[in-house]
N, C-alpha and C positions, 0 to 999 in steps of 0.2 A: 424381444425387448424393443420397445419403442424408443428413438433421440430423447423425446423428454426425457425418460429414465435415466438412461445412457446420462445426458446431459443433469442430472441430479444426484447418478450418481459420482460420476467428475469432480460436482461440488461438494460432495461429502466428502472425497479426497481430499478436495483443497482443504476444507475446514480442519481434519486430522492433521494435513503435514501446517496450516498457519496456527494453530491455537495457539503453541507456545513461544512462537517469533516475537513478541513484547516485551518478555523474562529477560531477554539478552541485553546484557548491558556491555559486552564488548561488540563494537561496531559493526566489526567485518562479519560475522555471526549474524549481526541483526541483518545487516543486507542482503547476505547470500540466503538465509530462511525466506526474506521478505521478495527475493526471486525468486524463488522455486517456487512457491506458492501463486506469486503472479501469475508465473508461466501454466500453471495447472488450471487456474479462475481464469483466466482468459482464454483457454479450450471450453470450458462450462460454457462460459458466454455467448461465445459461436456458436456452440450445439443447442442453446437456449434461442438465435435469432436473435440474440442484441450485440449486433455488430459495433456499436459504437465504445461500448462497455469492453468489448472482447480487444478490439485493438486499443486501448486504451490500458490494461492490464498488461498485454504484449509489448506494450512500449515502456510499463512498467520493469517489467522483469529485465530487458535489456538496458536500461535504465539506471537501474538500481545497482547491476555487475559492474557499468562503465563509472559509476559512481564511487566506487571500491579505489579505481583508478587515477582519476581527474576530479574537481571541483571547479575544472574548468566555466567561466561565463557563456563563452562560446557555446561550448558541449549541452549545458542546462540552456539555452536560449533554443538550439537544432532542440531537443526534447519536446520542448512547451510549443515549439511552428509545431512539429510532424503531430502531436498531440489535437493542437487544435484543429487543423486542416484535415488531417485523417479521419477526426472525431466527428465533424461539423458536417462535413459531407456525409454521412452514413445517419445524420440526424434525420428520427418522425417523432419525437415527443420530446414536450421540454425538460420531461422528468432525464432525459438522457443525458442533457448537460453536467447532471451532476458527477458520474465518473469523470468524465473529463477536466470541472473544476477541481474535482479530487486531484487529481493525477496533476495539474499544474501545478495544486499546492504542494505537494508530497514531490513533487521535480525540483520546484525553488527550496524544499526544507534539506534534502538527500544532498544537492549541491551548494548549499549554501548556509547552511546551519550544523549544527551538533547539540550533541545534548538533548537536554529540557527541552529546547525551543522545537528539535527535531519531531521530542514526540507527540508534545501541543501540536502543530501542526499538520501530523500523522494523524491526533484525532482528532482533527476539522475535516479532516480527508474522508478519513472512515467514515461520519458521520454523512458526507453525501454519499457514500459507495451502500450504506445501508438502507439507507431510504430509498433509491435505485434497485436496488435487493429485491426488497420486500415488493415494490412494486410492481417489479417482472416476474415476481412468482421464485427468486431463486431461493429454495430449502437451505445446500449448503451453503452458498453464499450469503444468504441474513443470516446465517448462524454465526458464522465466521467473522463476519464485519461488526453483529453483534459482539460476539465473544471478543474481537480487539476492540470493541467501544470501552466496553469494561474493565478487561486487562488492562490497556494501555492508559484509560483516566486513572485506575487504581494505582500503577506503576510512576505515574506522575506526580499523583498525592504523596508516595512513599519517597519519589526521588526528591522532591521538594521538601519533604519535612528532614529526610537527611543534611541537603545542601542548609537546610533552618540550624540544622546542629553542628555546622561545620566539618561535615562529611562528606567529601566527593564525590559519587558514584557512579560519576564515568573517568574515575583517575587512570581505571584498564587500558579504555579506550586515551585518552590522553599522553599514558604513557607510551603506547604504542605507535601515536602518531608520532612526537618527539625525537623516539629510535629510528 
Protein backbone atom coordinates (compact mmCIF):
# COMPACT_ATOMS: atom_id res chain seq x y z
CA UNK A 1 0.00 0.00 0.00
CA UNK A 2 1.35 3.28 -0.95
CA UNK A 3 1.22 6.95 1.68
CA UNK A 4 -1.18 8.18 -0.74
CA UNK A 5 -3.50 5.34 -0.07
CA UNK A 6 -2.58 5.15 3.40
CA UNK A 7 -3.07 8.90 3.60
CA UNK A 8 -6.72 8.71 1.76
CA UNK A 9 -7.56 6.31 3.55
CA UNK A 10 -7.05 8.32 6.98
CA UNK A 11 -9.35 10.56 5.38
CA UNK A 12 -12.03 8.42 4.85
CA UNK A 13 -11.72 7.90 8.50
CA UNK A 14 -11.95 11.29 9.34
CA UNK A 15 -14.92 11.78 7.14
CA UNK A 16 -16.88 8.53 9.02
CA UNK A 17 -16.08 9.73 12.57
CA UNK A 18 -16.81 14.06 11.47
CA UNK A 19 -20.08 13.53 9.38
CA UNK A 20 -22.29 13.88 12.04
CA UNK A 21 -20.41 16.36 14.51
CA UNK A 22 -23.00 19.41 13.28
CA UNK A 23 -26.22 17.48 14.59
CA UNK A 24 -24.97 18.15 18.15
CA UNK A 25 -26.53 20.88 19.53
CA UNK A 26 -25.26 20.31 23.20
CA UNK A 27 -21.73 21.98 23.10
CA UNK A 28 -19.48 19.65 24.85
CA UNK A 29 -20.45 16.88 22.23
CA UNK A 30 -20.00 19.35 19.45
CA UNK A 31 -16.35 20.00 20.57
CA UNK A 32 -15.04 16.82 21.64
CA UNK A 33 -16.51 15.01 17.91
CA UNK A 34 -15.09 18.23 16.33
CA UNK A 35 -11.50 17.03 18.16
CA UNK A 36 -11.35 13.76 17.43
CA UNK A 37 -11.96 14.29 13.87
CA UNK A 38 -9.22 17.19 13.88
CA UNK A 39 -6.84 15.03 15.34
CA UNK A 40 -7.46 12.03 12.68
CA UNK A 41 -7.52 15.10 9.31
CA UNK A 42 -4.47 16.29 10.48
CA UNK A 43 -2.65 12.79 10.22
CA UNK A 44 -4.38 12.62 6.58
CA UNK A 45 -2.58 15.90 6.04
CA UNK A 46 0.80 14.95 7.00
CA UNK A 47 0.76 11.72 5.03
CA UNK A 48 -0.84 13.94 2.19
CA UNK A 49 2.59 16.44 2.39
CA UNK A 50 0.53 19.58 3.28
CA UNK A 51 2.21 20.26 6.25
CA UNK A 52 0.71 23.53 6.72
CA UNK A 53 -2.94 22.11 6.75
CA UNK A 54 -1.78 19.15 8.91
CA UNK A 55 -0.54 21.44 11.82
CA UNK A 56 -3.23 23.57 11.54
CA UNK A 57 -5.94 20.71 12.32
CA UNK A 58 -3.38 19.62 15.11
CA UNK A 59 -3.76 22.80 16.73
CA UNK A 60 -7.25 22.27 16.11
CA UNK A 61 -7.95 19.46 18.03
CA UNK A 62 -6.09 20.70 20.97
CA UNK A 63 -7.72 23.54 20.70
CA UNK A 64 -11.07 22.70 20.56
CA UNK A 65 -10.56 20.25 24.24
CA UNK A 66 -8.87 23.45 25.84
CA UNK A 67 -11.77 25.25 24.66
CA UNK A 68 -14.32 22.84 26.65
CA UNK A 69 -12.18 24.46 29.54
CA UNK A 70 -11.40 28.35 29.22
CA UNK A 71 -12.75 31.02 26.96
CA UNK A 72 -9.98 32.43 27.98
CA UNK A 73 -8.49 35.87 25.68
CA UNK A 74 -5.25 34.97 26.51
CA UNK A 75 -5.65 31.09 25.61
CA UNK A 76 -7.48 32.10 22.11
CA UNK A 77 -4.71 34.78 21.42
CA UNK A 78 -1.52 31.73 22.20
CA UNK A 79 -3.92 29.57 19.51
CA UNK A 80 -4.25 32.24 16.56
CA UNK A 81 0.24 33.30 17.32
CA UNK A 82 1.11 29.23 17.14
CA UNK A 83 -1.51 28.89 14.19
CA UNK A 84 -0.04 31.62 12.27
CA UNK A 85 3.64 31.30 12.87
CA UNK A 86 3.54 27.36 12.70
CA UNK A 87 1.36 27.81 9.62
CA UNK A 88 3.29 30.53 7.57
CA UNK A 89 6.42 28.98 7.94
CA UNK A 90 5.60 25.52 6.24
CA UNK A 91 3.83 27.89 3.42
CA UNK A 92 4.64 27.10 -0.84
CA UNK A 93 1.10 28.10 -2.10
CA UNK A 94 -1.37 30.71 -1.35
CA UNK A 95 -4.06 28.16 -1.66
CA UNK A 96 -2.54 27.03 1.80
CA UNK A 97 -3.51 30.04 3.59
CA UNK A 98 -6.74 29.00 3.66
CA UNK A 99 -6.61 26.35 6.53
CA UNK A 100 -4.99 28.59 8.53
CA UNK A 101 -7.59 31.48 7.94
CA UNK A 102 -9.98 28.68 8.81
CA UNK A 103 -8.57 27.74 11.93
CA UNK A 104 -8.24 31.61 13.14
CA UNK A 105 -11.68 31.96 12.53
CA UNK A 106 -13.02 28.76 14.10
CA UNK A 107 -10.31 29.69 17.13
CA UNK A 108 -12.01 33.38 17.64
CA UNK A 109 -15.76 31.49 17.06
CA UNK A 110 -14.89 28.05 19.86
CA UNK A 111 -13.44 31.07 22.40
CA UNK A 112 -15.50 33.59 21.85
CA UNK A 113 -18.98 32.93 20.59
CA UNK A 114 -21.79 30.21 21.00
CA UNK A 115 -24.55 29.45 19.37
CA UNK A 116 -25.63 30.59 15.91
CA UNK A 117 -22.88 32.77 15.55
CA UNK A 118 -20.53 29.73 16.52
CA UNK A 119 -21.74 27.80 13.47
CA UNK A 120 -21.92 30.82 10.89
CA UNK A 121 -18.52 31.11 11.52
CA UNK A 122 -17.73 27.32 11.47
CA UNK A 123 -19.04 27.67 7.99
CA UNK A 124 -16.78 30.29 6.84
CA UNK A 125 -14.11 28.02 8.15
CA UNK A 126 -15.21 25.04 6.40
CA UNK A 127 -15.68 26.74 3.32
CA UNK A 128 -11.68 27.64 3.09
CA UNK A 129 -10.77 24.08 4.62
CA UNK A 130 -12.71 22.73 1.25
CA UNK A 131 -11.35 24.48 -1.23
CA UNK A 132 -7.93 23.68 0.28
CA UNK A 133 -9.34 20.06 0.03
CA UNK A 134 -10.13 19.76 -3.20
CA UNK A 135 -7.05 21.27 -4.23
CA UNK A 136 -4.62 18.97 -2.72
CA UNK A 137 -6.26 16.18 -4.13
CA UNK A 138 -7.86 15.16 -0.52
CA UNK A 139 -10.90 12.33 -1.22
CA UNK A 140 -11.82 12.21 2.37
CA UNK A 141 -11.22 15.35 3.36
CA UNK A 142 -13.42 17.44 0.32
CA UNK A 143 -15.90 14.91 1.47
CA UNK A 144 -16.02 15.75 4.71
CA UNK A 145 -15.58 19.49 4.56
CA UNK A 146 -18.20 19.06 1.94
CA UNK A 147 -20.49 17.16 3.97
CA UNK A 148 -20.23 19.91 6.90
CA UNK A 149 -20.63 22.64 4.30
CA UNK A 150 -24.00 21.29 3.95
CA UNK A 151 -24.81 19.98 7.21
CA UNK A 152 -23.93 22.84 9.02
CA UNK A 153 -25.58 25.62 6.50
CA UNK A 154 -28.67 23.24 6.70
CA UNK A 155 -28.56 23.22 10.71
CA UNK A 156 -28.33 27.01 10.61
CA UNK A 157 -31.28 27.47 8.40
CA UNK A 158 -33.15 25.07 10.98
CA UNK A 159 -31.54 26.81 14.10
CA UNK A 160 -32.54 30.17 12.83
CA UNK A 161 -36.16 29.58 11.80
CA UNK A 162 -36.65 27.92 15.39
CA UNK A 163 -34.95 30.88 17.22
CA UNK A 164 -37.72 32.95 14.18
CA UNK A 165 -40.49 30.87 16.44
CA UNK A 166 -39.34 31.57 19.65
CA UNK A 167 -37.59 28.45 20.19
CA UNK A 168 -34.08 27.95 21.76
CA UNK A 169 -32.02 25.46 20.42
CA UNK A 170 -29.10 25.68 22.28
CA UNK A 171 -31.32 26.14 25.71
CA UNK A 172 -29.10 22.38 26.49
CA UNK A 173 -26.20 23.90 26.06
CA UNK A 174 -27.13 27.04 27.93
CA UNK A 175 -28.59 25.33 30.60
CA UNK A 176 -25.61 23.56 31.10
CA UNK A 177 -23.33 26.43 31.13
CA UNK A 178 -25.51 28.17 34.05
CA UNK A 179 -25.21 24.89 36.29
Amino acid sequence: MTTYWLAQGVGVIAFLIGITTFFNRDERRFKLQLALYSAVIGGHFFLMGAAPAGISAGLNAVRTVISLRTRSLWVMTLFIVLTLSLGLVKLNHAVELLPIIGTVASTWALFRSSGLTTRCVMWCSTACWVTHNFWIGSIGGTLIEGSFLIINGINIIRFRRMQKRGIDPFAVEKKMVNE
